[in-house]
Every structure is written in structure tokens, then in C-alpha cells.
Backbone as CSV, one residue per row, in Angstrom:
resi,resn,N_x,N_y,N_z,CA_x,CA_y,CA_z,C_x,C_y,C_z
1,UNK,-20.113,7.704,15.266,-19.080,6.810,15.760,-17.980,7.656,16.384
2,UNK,-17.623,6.776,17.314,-16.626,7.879,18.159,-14.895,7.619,17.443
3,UNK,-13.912,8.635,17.988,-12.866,9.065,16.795,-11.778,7.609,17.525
4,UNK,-11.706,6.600,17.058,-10.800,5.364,17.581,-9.338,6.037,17.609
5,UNK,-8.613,5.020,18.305,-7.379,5.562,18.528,-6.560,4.703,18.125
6,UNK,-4.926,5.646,17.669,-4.185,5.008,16.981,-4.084,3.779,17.392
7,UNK,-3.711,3.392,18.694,-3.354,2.723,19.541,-3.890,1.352,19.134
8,UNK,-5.737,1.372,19.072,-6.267,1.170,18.648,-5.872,0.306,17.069
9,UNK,-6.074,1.314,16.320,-5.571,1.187,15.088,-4.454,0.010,14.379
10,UNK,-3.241,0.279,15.602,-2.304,-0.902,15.190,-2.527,-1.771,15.779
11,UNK,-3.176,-2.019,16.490,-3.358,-3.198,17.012,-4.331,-4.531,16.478
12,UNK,-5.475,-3.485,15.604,-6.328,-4.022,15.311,-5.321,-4.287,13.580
13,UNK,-4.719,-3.709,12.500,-3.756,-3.608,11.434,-2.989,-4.946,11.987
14,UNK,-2.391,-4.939,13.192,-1.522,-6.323,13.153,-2.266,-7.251,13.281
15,UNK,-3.451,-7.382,14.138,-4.178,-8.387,13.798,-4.617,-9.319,12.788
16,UNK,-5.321,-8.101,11.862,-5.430,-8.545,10.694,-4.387,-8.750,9.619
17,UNK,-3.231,-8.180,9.711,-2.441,-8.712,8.513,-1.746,-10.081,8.897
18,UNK,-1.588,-10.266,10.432,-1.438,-11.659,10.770,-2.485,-12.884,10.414
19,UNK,-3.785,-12.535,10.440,-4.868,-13.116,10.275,-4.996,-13.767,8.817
20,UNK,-4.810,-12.984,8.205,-5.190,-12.758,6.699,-6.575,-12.636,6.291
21,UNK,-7.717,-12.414,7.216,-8.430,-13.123,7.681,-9.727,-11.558,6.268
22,UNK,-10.787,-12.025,5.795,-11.129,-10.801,5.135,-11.757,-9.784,5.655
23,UNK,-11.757,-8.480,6.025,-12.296,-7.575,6.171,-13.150,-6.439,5.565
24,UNK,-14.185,-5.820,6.348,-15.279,-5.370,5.597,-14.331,-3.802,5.346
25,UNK,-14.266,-3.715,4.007,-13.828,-2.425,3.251,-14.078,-1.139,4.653
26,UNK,-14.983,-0.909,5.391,-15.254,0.314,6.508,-14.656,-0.234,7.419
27,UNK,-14.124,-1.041,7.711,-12.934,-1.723,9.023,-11.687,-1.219,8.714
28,UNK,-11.346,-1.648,7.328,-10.032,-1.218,7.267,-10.137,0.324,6.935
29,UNK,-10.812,0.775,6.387,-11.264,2.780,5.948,-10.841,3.019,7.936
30,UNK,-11.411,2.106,8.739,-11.608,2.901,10.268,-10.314,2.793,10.876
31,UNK,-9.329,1.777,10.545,-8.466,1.883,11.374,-7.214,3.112,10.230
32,UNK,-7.327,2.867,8.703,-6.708,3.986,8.106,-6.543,5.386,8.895
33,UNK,-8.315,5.696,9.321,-8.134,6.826,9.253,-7.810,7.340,10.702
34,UNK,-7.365,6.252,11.533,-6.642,6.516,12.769,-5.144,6.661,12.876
35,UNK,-5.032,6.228,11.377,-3.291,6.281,11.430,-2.815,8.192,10.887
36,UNK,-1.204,7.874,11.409,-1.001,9.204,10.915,-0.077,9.199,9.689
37,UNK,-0.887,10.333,9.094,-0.026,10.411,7.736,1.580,10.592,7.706
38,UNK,1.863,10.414,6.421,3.667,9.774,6.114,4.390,11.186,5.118
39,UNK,5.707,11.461,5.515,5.961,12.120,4.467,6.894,11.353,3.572
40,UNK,7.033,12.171,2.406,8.362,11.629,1.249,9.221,10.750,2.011
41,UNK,9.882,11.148,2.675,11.045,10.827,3.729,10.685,9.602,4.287
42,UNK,9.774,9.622,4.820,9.565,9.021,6.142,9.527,7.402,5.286
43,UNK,8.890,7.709,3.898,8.662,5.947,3.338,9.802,5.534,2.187
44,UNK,10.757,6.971,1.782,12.068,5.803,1.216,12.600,4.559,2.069
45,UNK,12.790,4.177,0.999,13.945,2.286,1.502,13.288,1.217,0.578
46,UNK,13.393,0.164,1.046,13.093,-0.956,-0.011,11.831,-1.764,1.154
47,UNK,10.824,-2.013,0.536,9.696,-2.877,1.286,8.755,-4.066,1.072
48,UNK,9.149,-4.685,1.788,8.129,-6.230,1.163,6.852,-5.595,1.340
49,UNK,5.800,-6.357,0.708,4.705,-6.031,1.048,3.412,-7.442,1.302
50,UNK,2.539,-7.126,1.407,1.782,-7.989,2.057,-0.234,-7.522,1.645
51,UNK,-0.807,-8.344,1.512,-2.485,-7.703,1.440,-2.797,-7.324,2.313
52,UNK,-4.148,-6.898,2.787,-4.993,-6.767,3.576,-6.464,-7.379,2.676
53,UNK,-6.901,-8.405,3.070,-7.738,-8.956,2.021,-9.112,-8.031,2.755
54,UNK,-9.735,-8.003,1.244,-11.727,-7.135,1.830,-12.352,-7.679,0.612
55,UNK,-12.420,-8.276,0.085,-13.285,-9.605,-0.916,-12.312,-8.639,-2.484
56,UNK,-11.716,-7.755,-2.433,-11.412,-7.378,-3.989,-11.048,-7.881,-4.825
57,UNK,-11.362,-7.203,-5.985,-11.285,-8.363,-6.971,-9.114,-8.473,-7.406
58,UNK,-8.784,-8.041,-6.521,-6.852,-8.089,-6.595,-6.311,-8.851,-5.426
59,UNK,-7.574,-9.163,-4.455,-7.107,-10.020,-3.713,-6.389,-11.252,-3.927
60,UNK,-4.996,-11.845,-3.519,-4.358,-12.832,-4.296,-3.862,-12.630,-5.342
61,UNK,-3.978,-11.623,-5.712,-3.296,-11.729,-7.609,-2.323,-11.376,-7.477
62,UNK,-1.778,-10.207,-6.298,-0.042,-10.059,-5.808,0.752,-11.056,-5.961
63,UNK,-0.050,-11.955,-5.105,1.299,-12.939,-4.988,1.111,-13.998,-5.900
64,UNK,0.708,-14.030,-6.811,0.070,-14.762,-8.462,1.038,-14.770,-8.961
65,UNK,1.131,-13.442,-8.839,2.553,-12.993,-10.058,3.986,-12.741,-8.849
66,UNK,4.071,-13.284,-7.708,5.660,-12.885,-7.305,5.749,-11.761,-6.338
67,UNK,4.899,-11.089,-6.421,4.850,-9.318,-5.720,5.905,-10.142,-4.426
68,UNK,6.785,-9.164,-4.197,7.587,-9.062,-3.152,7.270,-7.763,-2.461
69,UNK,7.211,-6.852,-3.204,6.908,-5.297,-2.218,7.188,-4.140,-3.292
70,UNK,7.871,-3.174,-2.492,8.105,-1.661,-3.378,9.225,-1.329,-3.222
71,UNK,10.010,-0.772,-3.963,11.386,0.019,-4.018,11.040,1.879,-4.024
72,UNK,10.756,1.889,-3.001,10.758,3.545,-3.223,12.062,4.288,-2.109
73,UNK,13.468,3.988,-3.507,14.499,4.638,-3.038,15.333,5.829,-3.204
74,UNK,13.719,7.083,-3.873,14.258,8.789,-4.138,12.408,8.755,-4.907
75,UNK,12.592,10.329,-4.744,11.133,10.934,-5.404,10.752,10.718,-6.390
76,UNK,11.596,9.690,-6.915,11.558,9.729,-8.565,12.037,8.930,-9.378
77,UNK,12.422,7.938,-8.525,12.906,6.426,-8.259,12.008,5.137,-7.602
78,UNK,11.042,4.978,-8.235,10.231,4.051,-7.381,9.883,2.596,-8.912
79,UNK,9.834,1.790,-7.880,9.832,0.737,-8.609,8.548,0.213,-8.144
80,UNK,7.106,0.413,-8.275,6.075,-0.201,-7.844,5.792,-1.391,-7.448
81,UNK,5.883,-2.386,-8.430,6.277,-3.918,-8.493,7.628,-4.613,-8.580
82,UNK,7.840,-4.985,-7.445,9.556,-5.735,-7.008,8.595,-7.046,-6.657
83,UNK,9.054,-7.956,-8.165,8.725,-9.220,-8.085,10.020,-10.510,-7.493
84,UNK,9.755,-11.264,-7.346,10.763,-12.494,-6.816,10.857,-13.564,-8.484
85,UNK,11.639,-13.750,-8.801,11.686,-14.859,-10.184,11.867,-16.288,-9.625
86,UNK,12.126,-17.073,-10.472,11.763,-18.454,-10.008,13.692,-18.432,-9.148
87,UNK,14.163,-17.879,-9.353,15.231,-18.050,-9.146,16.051,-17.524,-7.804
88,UNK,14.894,-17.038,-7.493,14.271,-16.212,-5.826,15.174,-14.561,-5.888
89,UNK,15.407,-14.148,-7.578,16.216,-12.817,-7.421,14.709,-11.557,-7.264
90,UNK,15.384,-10.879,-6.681,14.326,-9.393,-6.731,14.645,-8.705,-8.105
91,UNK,13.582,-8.214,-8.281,13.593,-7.300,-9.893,12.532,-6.529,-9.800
92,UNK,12.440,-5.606,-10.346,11.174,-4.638,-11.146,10.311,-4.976,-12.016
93,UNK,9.147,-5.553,-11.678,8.512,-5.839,-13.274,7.612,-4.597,-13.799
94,UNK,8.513,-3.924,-14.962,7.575,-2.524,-15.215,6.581,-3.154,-15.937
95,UNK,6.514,-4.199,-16.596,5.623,-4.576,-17.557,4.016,-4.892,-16.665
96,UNK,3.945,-5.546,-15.569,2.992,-5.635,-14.178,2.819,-4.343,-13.894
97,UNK,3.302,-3.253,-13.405,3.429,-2.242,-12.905,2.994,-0.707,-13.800
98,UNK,3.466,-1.350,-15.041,3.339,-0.564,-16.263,3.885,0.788,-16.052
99,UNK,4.897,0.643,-16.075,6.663,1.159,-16.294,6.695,1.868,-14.176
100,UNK,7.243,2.613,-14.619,7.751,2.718,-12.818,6.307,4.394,-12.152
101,UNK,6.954,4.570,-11.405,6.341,5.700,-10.270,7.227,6.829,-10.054
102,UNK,6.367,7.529,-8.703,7.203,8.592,-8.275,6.486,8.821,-6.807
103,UNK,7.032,9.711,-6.139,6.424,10.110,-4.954,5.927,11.568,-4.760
104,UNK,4.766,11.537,-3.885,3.971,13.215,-4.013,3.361,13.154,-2.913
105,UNK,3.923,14.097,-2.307,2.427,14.395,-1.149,1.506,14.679,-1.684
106,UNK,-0.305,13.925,-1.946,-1.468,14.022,-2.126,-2.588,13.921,-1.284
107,UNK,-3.223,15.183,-1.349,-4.250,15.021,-0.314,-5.411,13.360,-0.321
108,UNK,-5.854,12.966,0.107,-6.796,11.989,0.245,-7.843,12.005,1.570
109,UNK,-8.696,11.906,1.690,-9.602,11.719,2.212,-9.247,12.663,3.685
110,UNK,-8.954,14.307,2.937,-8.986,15.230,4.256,-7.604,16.146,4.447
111,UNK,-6.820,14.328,4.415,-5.186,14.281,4.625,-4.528,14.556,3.893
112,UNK,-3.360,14.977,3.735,-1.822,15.357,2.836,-1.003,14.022,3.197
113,UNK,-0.583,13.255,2.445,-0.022,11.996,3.223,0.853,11.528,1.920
114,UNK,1.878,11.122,2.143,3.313,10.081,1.047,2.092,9.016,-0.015
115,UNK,2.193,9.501,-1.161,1.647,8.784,-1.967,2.880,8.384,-3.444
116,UNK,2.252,7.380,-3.570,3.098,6.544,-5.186,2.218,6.912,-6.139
117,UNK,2.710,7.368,-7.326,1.928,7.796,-8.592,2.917,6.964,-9.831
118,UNK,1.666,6.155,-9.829,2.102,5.121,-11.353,2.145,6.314,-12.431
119,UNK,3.291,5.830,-12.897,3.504,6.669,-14.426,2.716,6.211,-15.886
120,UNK,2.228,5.115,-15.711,1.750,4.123,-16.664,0.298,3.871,-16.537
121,UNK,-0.095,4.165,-15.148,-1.906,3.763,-14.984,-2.321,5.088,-14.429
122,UNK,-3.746,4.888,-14.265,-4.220,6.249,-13.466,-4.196,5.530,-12.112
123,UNK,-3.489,4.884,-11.220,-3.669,4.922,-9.940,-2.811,5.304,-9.145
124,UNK,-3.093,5.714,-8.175,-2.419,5.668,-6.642,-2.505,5.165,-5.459
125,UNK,-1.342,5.065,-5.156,-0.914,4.323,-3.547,-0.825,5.069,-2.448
126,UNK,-1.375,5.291,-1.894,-1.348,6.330,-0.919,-0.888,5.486,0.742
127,UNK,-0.176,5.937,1.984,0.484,5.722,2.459,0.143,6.512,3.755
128,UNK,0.434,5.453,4.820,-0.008,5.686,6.217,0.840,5.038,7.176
129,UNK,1.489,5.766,8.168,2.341,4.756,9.519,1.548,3.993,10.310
130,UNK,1.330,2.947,10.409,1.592,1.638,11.331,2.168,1.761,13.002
131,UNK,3.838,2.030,12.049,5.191,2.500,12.883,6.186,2.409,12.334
132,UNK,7.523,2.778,12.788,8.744,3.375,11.923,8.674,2.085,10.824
133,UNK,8.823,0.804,10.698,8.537,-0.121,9.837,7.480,-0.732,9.114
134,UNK,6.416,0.139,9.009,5.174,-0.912,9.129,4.402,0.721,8.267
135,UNK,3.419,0.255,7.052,2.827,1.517,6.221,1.756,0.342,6.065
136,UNK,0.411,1.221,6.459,-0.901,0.329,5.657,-0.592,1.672,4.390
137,UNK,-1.672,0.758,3.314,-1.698,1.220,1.823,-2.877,1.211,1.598
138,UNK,-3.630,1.996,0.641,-4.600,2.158,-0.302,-4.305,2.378,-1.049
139,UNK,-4.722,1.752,-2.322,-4.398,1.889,-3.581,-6.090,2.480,-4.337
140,UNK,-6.062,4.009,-4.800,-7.546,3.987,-5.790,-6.766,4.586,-6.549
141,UNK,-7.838,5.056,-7.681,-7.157,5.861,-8.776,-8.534,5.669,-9.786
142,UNK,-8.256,6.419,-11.085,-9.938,6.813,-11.604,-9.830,5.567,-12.556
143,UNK,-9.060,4.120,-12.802,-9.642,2.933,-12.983,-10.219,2.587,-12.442
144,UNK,-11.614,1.866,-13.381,-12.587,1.144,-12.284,-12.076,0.096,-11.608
145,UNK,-10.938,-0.693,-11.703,-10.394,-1.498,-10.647,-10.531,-1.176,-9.227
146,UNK,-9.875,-0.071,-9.203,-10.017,0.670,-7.770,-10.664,2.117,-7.532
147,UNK,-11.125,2.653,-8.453,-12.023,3.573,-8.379,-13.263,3.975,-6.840
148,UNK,-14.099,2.336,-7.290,-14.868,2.398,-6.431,-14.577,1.779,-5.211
149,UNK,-13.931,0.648,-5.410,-13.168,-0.361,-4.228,-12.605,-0.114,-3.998
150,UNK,-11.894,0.066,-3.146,-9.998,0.549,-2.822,-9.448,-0.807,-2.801
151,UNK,-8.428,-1.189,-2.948,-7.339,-1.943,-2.288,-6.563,-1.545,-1.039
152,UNK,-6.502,-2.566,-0.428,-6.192,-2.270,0.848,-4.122,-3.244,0.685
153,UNK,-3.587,-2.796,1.805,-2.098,-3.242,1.425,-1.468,-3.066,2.811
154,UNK,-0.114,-3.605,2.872,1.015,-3.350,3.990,2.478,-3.257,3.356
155,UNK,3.237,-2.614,4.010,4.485,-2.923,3.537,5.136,-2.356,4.719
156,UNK,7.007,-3.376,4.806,7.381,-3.942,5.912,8.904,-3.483,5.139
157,UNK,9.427,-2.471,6.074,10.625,-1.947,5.969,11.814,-3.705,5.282
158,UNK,12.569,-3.929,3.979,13.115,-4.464,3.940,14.694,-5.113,4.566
């Protein structure tokens, strides 16, 4: 297969997160790996977030529970799960999240790229530009939740 282009890439990312529409797990792996990696920097601030559905079994369960997005506002300051309450306030639910994160450049699939490391689970979020507002996500980590499946994700400068 020939090497697609970013260009490419977001175009086909906005599509689908407009769509909602489900995608085959190697669609979204193809346009990932057209994007360019993120540093520390580049993904502090506060961010709604959004799926990318591919049949997983976490598809929908974000917004089950409230998921609004991520607070990653210092290396060592990250709030994984920023839920909405009935009362429409933003909060942290460490108890969902199972207590908070941090940030690390981690290699993944080749790349060195802005990743979230749950303090509480074995997973990670790993992190890719879109554009200055816009990060697709993968979430694996050595739970079988996402081990073998990835989760796929977006998040949208707040």
C-alpha cells in the first residue's frame, strides 16, 4: 500500500468523526499513521473529546457515563476523565478513570509521540495532530480491553 498523505488523513478523520459512522480498526490505524506526532507541549489545555467508533467493545460507554474530554494542564496534572454532572458542571471522575495521569513521550508503533499514562490502570493514550485543535487518540495498554483492540478517540481544544 502506498504511504497516504496527511492531507489525506484529515480529511478522511473529519469525515469520520462527523459521520460517527463505524470504521474498520485498519482505516483508522491508516489515517493515524499519516498523522504527525505531538509533543508534551503541543497537547496541554483542557479538551472535549469525542469517539471514533470501530465496533469496540467502549464504543458508547464514554458518553454513558458523561465523558466530556481531558484536562491535560502540566506533565503531571492530567485529569483523564472530565465528566459533565447532571448539573452540566465539569469535574474529574478519578473513580471512572481510576485516580488521575501524567504525560510522557512514548514510543508507539515506530513513533515517539505525547502520550497519557493512567496512574491507576495499565493503559495508554497515545496522541496525534489532526491540527493545532484537533488530536486523534489511541488508547491500548496490556488490559485485555485494549490490548488487542485499540480504541480509537478525538479531542477538540476546549
Amino acid at each position: 500500500m502506498s504511504q497516504l498523505t496527511e492531507q489525506w488523513a484529515v480529511a478522511e478523520f473529519e469525515r469520520l468523526a462527523a459521520s460517527q459512522e463505524i470504521s474498520a480498526p485498519a482505516d483508522l490505524d491508516a489515517i493515524w499513521a499519516a498523522l504527525p506526532p505531538v509533543s508534551v507541549d503541543d497537547v496541554i489545555g483542557d479538551w472535549a473529546g469525542g469517539e471514533l467508533p470501530s465496533g469496540h467493545k467502549l464504543d458508547g460507554q464514554l458518553a454513558a457515563v458523561g465523558w466530556h474530554g481531558k484536562w491535560l494542564r502540566g506533565r503531571y496534572d492530567v485529569a483523564p476523565m472530565v465528566c459533565r454532572n447532571a448539573d452540566g458542571e465539569l469535574y474529574s471522575d478519578l473513580e471512572i478513570g481510576k485516580g488521575a495521569a501524567s504525560l510522557w513521550m512514548v514510543e508507539f508503533r515506530g513513533e515517539t509521540t505525547a502520550s497519557m499514562v493512567y496512574d491507576g490502570q495499565p493503559v495508554i493514550d497515545h496522541f496525534k495532530r489532526v491540527d493545532e485543535n484537533t488530536l486523534m487518540g489511541i488508547m491500548n495498554g496490556s488490559t485485555s480491553l485494549v490490548r488487542d483492540d485499540h480504541f480509537y478517540f478525538f479531542l477538540r481544544r476546549d
